[in-house]
N, C-alpha and C positions, 0 to 999 in steps of 0.2 A: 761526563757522567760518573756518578760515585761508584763504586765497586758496591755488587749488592749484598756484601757482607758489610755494610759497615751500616750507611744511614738507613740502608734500605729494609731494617732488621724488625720484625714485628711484635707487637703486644701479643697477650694468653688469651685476649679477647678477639682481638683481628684471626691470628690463628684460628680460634674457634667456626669465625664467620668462616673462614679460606676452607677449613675440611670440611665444613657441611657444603661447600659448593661445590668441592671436588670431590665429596662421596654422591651427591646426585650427577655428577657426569659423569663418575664410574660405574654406577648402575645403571644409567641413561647405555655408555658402551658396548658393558656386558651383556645385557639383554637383547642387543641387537646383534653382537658377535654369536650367542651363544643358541639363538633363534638360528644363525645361518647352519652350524652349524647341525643344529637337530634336524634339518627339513627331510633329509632323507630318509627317517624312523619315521618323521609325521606323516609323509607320502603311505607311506608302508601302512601304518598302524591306521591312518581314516581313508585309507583306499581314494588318498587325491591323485585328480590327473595333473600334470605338468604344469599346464594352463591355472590350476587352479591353486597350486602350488606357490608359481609366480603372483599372483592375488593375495597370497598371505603375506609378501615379504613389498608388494605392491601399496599394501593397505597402509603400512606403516610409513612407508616413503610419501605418498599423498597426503596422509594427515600432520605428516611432520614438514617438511616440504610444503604443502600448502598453509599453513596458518601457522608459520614461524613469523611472518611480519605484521601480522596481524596479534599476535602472542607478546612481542617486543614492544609495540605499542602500547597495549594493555599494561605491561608492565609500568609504563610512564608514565599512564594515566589511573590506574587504579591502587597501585601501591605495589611495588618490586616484592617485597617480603608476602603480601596478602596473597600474590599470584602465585609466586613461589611454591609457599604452604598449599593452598588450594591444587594447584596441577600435581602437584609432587603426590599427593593422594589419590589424587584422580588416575595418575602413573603407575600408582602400586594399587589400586583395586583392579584395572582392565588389564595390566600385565597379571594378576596371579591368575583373573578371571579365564586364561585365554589356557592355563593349564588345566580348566573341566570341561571343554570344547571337545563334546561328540561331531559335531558336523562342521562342513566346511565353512559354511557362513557366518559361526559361531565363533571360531578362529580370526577368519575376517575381518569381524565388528569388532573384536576385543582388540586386536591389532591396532586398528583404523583412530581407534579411540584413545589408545597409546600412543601412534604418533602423533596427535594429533595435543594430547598432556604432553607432552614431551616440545611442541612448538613451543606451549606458552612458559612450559617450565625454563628449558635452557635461556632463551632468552634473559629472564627474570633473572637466573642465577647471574647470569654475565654481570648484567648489570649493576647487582647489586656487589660483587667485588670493584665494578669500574667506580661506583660510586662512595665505595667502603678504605679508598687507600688513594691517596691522590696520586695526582699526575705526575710519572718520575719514575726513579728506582725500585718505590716500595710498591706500587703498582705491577710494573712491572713482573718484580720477582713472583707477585700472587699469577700475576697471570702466566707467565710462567711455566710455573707450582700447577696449576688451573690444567694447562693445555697438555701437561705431563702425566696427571692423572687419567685426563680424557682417553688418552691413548692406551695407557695402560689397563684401560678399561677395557679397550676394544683388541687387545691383543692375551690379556688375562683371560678373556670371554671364550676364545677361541681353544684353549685346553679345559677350560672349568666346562665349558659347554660340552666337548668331548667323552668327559669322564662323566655328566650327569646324564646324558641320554644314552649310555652304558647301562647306567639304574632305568631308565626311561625317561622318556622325552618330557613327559608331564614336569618332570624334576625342572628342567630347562626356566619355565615358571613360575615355582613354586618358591626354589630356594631363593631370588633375588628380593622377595615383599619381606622378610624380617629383614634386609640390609636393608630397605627402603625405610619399612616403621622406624629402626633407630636414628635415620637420617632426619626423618620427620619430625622425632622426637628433638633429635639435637637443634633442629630449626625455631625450635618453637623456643629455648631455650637462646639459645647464642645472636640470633639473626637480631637486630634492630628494628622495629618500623620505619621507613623510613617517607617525610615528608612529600606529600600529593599535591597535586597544582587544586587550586579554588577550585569549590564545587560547578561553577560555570563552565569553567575549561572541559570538567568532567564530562558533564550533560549536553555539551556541543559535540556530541560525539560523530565523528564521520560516517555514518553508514554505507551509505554508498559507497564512499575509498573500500570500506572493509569488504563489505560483501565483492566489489569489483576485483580488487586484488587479489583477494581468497581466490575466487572463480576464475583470476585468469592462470595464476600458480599452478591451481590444483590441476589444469587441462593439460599446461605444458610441462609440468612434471610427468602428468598422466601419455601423453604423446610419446615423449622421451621413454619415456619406462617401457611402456609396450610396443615401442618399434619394433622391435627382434619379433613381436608375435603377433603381430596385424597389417593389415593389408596397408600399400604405401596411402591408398585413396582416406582412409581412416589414421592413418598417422597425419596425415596434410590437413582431413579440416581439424583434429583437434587442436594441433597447435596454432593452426588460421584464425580459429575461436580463440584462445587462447591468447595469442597477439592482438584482434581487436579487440577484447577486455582487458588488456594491459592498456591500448589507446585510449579507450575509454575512462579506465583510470584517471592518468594524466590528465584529461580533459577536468575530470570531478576535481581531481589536488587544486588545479589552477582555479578554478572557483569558489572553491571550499574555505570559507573563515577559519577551520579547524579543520586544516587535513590531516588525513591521517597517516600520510607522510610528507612533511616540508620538501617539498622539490629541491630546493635552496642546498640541502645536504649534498644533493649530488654535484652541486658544484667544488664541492672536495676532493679533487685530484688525486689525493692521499688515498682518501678512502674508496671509490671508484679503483684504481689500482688493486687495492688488497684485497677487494671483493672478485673482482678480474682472475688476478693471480690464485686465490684462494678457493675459485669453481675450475680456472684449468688443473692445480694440483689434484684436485680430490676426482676430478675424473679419471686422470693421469694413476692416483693411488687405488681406486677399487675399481678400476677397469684392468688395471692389473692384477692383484690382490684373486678377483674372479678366473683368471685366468689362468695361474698359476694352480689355484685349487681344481681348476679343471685337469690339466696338466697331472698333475700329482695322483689323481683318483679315477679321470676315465683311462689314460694312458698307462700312467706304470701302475695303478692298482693301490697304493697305497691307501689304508684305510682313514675315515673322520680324523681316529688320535693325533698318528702319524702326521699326519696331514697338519694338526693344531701344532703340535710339537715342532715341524716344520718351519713355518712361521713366529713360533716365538721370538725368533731373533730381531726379528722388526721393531717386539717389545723395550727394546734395547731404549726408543724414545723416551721413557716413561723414567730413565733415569737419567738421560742427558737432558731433557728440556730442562731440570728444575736445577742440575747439578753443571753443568757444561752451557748452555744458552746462554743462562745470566751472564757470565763470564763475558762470550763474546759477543753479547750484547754492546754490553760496557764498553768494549774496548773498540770496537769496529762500527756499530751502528745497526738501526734493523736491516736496512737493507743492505746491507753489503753481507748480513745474514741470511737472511730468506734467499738472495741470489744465491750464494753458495751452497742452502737448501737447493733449491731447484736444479744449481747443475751437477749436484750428487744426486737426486732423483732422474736425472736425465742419463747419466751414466750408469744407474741401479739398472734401470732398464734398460738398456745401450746395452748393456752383459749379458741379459736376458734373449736376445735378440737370434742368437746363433742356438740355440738350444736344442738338444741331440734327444735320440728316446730314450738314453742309457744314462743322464745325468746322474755323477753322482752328488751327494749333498754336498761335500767340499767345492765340490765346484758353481754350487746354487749359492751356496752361503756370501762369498764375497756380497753379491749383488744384493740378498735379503739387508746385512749390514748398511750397508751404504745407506738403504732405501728408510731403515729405520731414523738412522744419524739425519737425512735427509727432512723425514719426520717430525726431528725435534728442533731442527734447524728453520723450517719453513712455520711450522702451524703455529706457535707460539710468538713467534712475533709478527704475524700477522693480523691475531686476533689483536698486540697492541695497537699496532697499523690503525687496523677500521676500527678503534673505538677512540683513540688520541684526536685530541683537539677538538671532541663533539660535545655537545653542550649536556649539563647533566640532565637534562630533563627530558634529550632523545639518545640516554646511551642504550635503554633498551631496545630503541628503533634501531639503532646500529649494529645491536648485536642480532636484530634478527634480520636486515639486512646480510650480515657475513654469513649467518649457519643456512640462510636461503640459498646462498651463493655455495657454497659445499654442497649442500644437499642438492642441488640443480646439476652440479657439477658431476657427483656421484652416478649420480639417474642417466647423465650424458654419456660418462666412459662406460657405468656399463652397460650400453643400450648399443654405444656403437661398436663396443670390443666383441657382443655379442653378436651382434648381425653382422661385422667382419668376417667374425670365426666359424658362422654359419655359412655363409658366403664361399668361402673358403676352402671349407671341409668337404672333398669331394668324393668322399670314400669313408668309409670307417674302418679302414683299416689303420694298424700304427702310424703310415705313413701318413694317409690320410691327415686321421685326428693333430699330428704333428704339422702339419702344413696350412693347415686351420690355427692353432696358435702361433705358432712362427707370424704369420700376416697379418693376425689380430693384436700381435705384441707391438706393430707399429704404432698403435693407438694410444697406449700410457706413454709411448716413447715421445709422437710427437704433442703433446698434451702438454709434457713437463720443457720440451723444448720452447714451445712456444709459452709456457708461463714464464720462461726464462728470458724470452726478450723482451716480453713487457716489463718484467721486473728490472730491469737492466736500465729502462728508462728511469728510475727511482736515484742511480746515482749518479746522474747527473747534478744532483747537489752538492757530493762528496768532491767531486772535479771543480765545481765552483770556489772549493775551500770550506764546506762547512764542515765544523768537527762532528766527530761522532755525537759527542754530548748537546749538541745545537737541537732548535727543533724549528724546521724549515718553513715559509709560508709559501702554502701548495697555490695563492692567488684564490682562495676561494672567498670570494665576498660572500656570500649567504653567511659562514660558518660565524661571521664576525658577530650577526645580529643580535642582539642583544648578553656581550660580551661583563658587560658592568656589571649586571645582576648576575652572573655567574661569578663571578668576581673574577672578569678577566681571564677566566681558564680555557675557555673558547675560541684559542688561539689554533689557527690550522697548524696540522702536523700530523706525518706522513709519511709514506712508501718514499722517503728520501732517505740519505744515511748520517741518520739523525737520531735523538732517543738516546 
């Protein structure tokens, strides 16, 4: 593979397309770092209960989480750039909207309906970089570039959030719609239309896939998320429901002329891995992430800022994914990157494990480092993972496949870090509240462990002899299907150490 300074070096128009996609997943970030942030003024200031609380931060995770594959699709079938445009405003009216929210249900809906632009949006964006830079280095770096802002999105959000609900919470809202407007504006400007399948293909649209798969998402998302706060008899049938509209699903694809997801995809080994790997991390990362902020503000007291300030150091990803990745990309492979992500997030947390009620930051800090390095090590070339070797006409399917797989993954660590640490806590006293995280901290631990063995299976191709630059066949027949009219780009490739 070429070193991504050289071939891999982009146009003033490519550029252009790259930062209007990584200024909407930096606003996409922010806005949800910087909501976490504020909850505790918003409790205060609309006199929510706990319960109700968790419903604000609940809404967002259901509507993004449930119709991110149904959003990806869209994207493939209606035009990448039109859905784009269209959600990314839909994002910045329900997000400002959610800053003149006197009551709880008001907050809610504005929420619900954010995440929910924000399904069809990311997707969309993905997309249209996978489909904006071909397959190789130049892609690559965008992606990269891409995965490096995400983060820094969500790591910037967590001090900008700090300091705005200082002014008040409402600011939390308010100030992210002119970065969005100029975002919107730049879209409309730099993004390309880019070519739609035949009006037929359109109008054979899946309904049933969509509504089945929405419906079964939203329950097991929905299941996951409020385990910590509902009785086990209501966690069991929603995800039972849940699981048989997933069956059902699969029933609909296999019949379906036009499904609304090719079964066929998942016979990509490649990609099934990186979607795998990519819900253990993200569990692993804000089932932690949650715990740590408990940690920091029920136990030692430290306040929001502190607390943001704290955490910056994980921000650290935002400059190695675009500046450090490429690098050992190139020279080693994805996977034998993402592995050595994983077992620096398995070690981040391994640090965490012994944890005292007197930490000082020096002693926090190794482990935050690592976890960021880990960060920029894992997510970025994962996202090349699951979108490599898929045909361009379902890269938006792929990408929303992968951010389902995150967002599932998320809802998982902290659904079980929380009812761990509930579990746990059998006192509230220091001891207590300490022995309650201490227990719960096994949870991101063995999360990133076991994303590590599965990713482990990836280099098996390296041992084979494939060089880092090769790009491996993960055996998936489907991926091949109609390979010609792609011009041949529809070559598997994968969670191997390959790329």
């Amino acid at each position: 593979m070429s070193s991504p300074g050289t071939t891999a070096s982009l146009s003033g128009r490519e550029w252009g397309v790259l930062l209007v996609m990584c200024g909407a997943i930096f606003i996409e970030g922010i806005d949800v770092a910087m909501l976490n942030v504020a909850l505790p003024s918003i409790r205060a200031d609309l006199g929510l209960s706990t319960g109700s609380l968790q419903w604000v931060m609940s809404a967002y995770v259901l509507g993004y989480g449930g119709f991110m594959l149904l959003g990806g699709r869209a994207a493939d079938l209606f035009g990448r750039r039109r859905m784009f445009v269209l959600w990314l405003s839909v994002f910045l009216v329900f997000s400002g909207l959610g800053g003149f929210a006197t009551e709880e249900w008001m907050l809610i809906v504005s929420r619900f309906v954010t995440g929910v632009a924000a399904a069809f949006m990311t997707p969309a964006g993905l997309s249209i970089i996978t489909t904006s830079f071909e397959e190789g280095p130049r892609r690559n770096k965008a992606l990269l570039f891409y995965s490096g802002t995400a983060a820094g999105g969500f790591s910037t959000g967590l001090v900008v959030g700090g300091l705005l609900t200082s002014a008040g919470w409402r600011w939390v809202f308010f100030a992210p719609v002119l970065f969005a407007a100029l975002i919107l504006a730049a879209a409309l400007v730099f993004v390309p239309a880019h070519p739609r399948p035949d009006a037929p293909a359109r109008n054979n649209i899946d309904l049933a896939g969509g509504f089945t798969i929405t419906a079964a998402v939203v329950l097991l998302v929905l299941g996951v998320e409020r385990a910590a706060h509902t009785g086990l008899a209501w966690t069991a049938a929603t995800l039972g429901a849940g699981l048989a509209l997933l069956a059902v699903f699969v029933v609909v694809e296999r019949r379906s002329p036009a499904p609304l997801v090719r079964l066929g995809i998942l016979r990509n080994g490649a990609l099934v891995r990186a979607n795998l790997v990519g819900l253990l991390f993200a569990a692993g990362f804000f089932g932690f992430q949650f715990l740590v902020v408990l940690y920091l503000q029920e136990l030692r007291g430290w306040s929001t800022l502190e607390t943001s300030f704290a955490l910056l150091v994980i921000g650290i990803d935002a400059f190695a994914s675009p500046l450090l990745t490429p690098r050992l990309v190139g020279r080693f492979g994805n996977a034998r990157v993402i592995f050595g992500g994983l077992l620096l997030a398995t070690l981040s947390y391994g640090l965490f494990l012994p944890v005292g009620p007197d930490w000082t930051y020096a002693a926090m800090f190794p482990g935050l480092l690592l976890l960021g390095l880990a960060f920029s090590l894992a997510y970025g070339p994962l996202t090349i993972v699951a979108t490599e070797g898929v045909r361009e006409e379902e890269q938006g399917l792929a990408g929303g496949l992968l951010y389902t797989s995150f967002q599932f993954g998320a809802a998982l660590g902290l659904s079980t870090a929380a009812a761990v640490n509930v579990a746990a806590t059998v006192s509230t006293s220091p001891q207590g509240l300490l022995d309650g995280y201490r227990a719960a901290l096994w949870v991101p631990f063995g999360a990133a462990l076991l994303a590590a063995a599965v990713g482990a299976f990836a280099l098996r191709g390296s041992r084979a002899g494939k060089a880092p630059g090769d790009t491996a066949d993960t055996g998936d027949t489907g991926a091949h299907e109609g390979a010609g009219a792609a011009g041949g780009s529809d070559r598997p490739a994968g969670l191997t150490a390959t790329h």
